[in-house]
N, C-alpha and C positions, 0 to 999 in steps of 0.2 A: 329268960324272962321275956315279957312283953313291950310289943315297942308300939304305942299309939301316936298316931300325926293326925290332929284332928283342927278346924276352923272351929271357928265362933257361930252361934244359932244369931239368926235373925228375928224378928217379931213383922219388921217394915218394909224390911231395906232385902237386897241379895245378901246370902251368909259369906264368908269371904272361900275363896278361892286357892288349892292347893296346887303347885308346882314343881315338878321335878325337872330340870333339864341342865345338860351337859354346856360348855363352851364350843363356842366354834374351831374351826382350826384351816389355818390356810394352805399349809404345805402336808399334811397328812391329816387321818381318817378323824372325827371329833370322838371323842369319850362315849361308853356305851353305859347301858343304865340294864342293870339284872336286877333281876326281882328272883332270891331263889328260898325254897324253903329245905328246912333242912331235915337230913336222912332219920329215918325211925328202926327201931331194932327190932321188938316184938310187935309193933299193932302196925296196922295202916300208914302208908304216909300220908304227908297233911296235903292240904288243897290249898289252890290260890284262889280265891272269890272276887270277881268285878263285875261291883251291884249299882247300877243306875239309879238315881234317884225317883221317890214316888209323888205322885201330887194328885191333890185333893179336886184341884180347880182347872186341869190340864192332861196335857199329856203326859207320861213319865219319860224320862229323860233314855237318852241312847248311851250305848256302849260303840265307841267307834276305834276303827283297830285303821292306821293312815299307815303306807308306807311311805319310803322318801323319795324323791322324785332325782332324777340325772340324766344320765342318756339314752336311760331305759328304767322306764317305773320300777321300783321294788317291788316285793309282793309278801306273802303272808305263809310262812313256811311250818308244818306239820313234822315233829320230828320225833323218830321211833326214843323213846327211853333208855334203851339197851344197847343200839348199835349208834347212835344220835344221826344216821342216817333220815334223810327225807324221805317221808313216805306221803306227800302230799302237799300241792300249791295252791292256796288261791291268787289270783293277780288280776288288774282289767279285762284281759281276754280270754284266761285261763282257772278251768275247774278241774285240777289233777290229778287223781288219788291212784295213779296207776302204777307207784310202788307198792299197792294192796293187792293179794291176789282175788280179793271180794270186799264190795264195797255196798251195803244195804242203806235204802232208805225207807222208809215206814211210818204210816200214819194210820190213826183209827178212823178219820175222814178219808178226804182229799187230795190228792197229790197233783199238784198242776205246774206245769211244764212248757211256756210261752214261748215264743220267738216274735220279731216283728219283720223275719223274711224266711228264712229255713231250718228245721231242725232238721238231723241227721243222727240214725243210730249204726252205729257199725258196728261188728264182732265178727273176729277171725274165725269160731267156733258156732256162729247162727244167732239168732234171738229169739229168744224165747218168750212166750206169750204168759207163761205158765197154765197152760189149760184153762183160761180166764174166757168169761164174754168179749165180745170187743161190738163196739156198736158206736154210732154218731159218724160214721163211713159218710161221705159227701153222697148225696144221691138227688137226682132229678127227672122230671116226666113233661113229655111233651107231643105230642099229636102230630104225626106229620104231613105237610101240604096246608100247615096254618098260614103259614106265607106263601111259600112258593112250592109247587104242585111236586111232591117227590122230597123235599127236603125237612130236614128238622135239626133243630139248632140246640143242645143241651150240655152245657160245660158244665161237666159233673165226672166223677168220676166210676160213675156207677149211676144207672136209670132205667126207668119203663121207657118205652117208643108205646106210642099207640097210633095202626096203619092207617094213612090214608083213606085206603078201599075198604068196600064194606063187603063186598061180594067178589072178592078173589075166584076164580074159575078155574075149575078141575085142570092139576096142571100149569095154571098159569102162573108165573112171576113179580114180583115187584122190586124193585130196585128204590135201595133208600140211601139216600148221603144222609150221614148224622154229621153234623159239624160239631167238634167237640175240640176245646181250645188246652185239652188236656194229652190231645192225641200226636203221637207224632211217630214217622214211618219206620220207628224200633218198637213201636207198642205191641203189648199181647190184648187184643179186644176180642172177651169173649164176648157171644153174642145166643142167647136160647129163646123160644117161645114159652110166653106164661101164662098167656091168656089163648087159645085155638080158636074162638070167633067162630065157632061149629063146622071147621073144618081139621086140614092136618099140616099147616104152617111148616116148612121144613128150612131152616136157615143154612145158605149151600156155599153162602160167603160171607167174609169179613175183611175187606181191605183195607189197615190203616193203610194214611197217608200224613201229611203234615196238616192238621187244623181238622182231619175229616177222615172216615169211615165209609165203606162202598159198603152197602149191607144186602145181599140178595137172597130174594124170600119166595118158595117153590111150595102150590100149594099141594101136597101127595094124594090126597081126598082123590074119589071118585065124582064130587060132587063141590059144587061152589060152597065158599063161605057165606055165612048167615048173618056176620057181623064183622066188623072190625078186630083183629087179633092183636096183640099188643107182644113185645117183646123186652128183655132184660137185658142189660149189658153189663159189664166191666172190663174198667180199663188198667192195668198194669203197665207202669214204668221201671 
């Protein structure tokens, strides 16, 4: 049969308040509280439901799962059915599921995925993009010799340069420092020409360093440029 535990409705007041809890204990572990429902032969087994409450004039109420605290916080344990083995922890610092050999998340929106210093994806076997766009890449542009004659300053990790000169000369060179506070002397800084300036820009270096990049730019033309050439980078860490 059925077993209900239910409080009194209110009109005014708060309705009253249901409690379950064990005793304490000093010299060993306190009493535990199971919540189990029981085995079905032909259909489905049953479920356990915990429904927060709704309101009219508010917010609806939370569902909050506490562990206990000692010399190292509890946490919140996932356990297989069959083997009653863990296949999964949450806890303060920990999102576990790597007794799963696949573990899916999925939404018909948005999926977003914060940090407020670093996120980190690892896999011993690659990561895979699934053949997906990927876009909103850091990128910046910046002219160089806006400040100081040869240089240009763009913390990005990905950008246009646009040169200095406007009339590079058949054969001639430019040398450009990008200062870029993403760079450091293990980087892979590709460097290509995307705009030619009506010459033939040939890029013959790219030296990171720590904060900055030596970019040297050979113009191959028989003849000067007509304008300013601009160039594209990226940086890998």
């Amino acid at each position: 049969g059925d077993l209900n535990l239910a409080t009194g409705s209110s009109l005014s007041a708060r309705s009253g308040g249901l409690n379950l809890a064990t005793g304490d204990s000093s010299s060993s572990s306190s009493g535990t509280i199971s919540v189990t429902v029981g085995n079905s032969v032909s259909t489905n087994g049953s479920s356990i439901s915990l429904s927060a409450g709704s309101s009219t004039g508010g917010s609806g109420g939370n569902i909050v799962l506490k562990a206990g605290t000692g010399t190292s916080s509890g946490s919140v344990h996932f356990v297989n059915p069959s083997s009653n083995a863990n296949f999964g922890v949450i806890s303060e610092t920990t999102f576990d599921f790597s007794g799963q050999s696949s573990v899916s998340m999925s939404s018909t929106g948005t999926v977003q995925l914060t940090s407020s210093s670093t996120m980190t994806f690892s896999s011993s076997n690659g990561i895979s993009m699934g053949d997906s766009h990927i876009f909103g890449y850091e990128k910046g542009s910046e002219t160089v010799g806006t400040i100081v004659p040869g240089e240009v300053t763009i913390d990005k990790m990905s950008g246009k340069i646009t040169s200095e000169s406007t009339n590079l000369s058949a054969s001639g060179t430019d040398i450009i420092t990008l200062y870029n506070s993403r760079v450091s002397i293990s980087s892979l800084v590709m460097v290509t020409p995307s705009a030619d300036g009506g010459c033939e820009p040939f890029v013959y270096k790219a030296i990171p360093s720590s904060g900055y990049v030596t970019i040297g730019v050979k113009n191959m033309a028989a003849s000067a440029c007509t304008s300013a050439y601009t160039l594209s980078f990226w940086v890998v860490n």
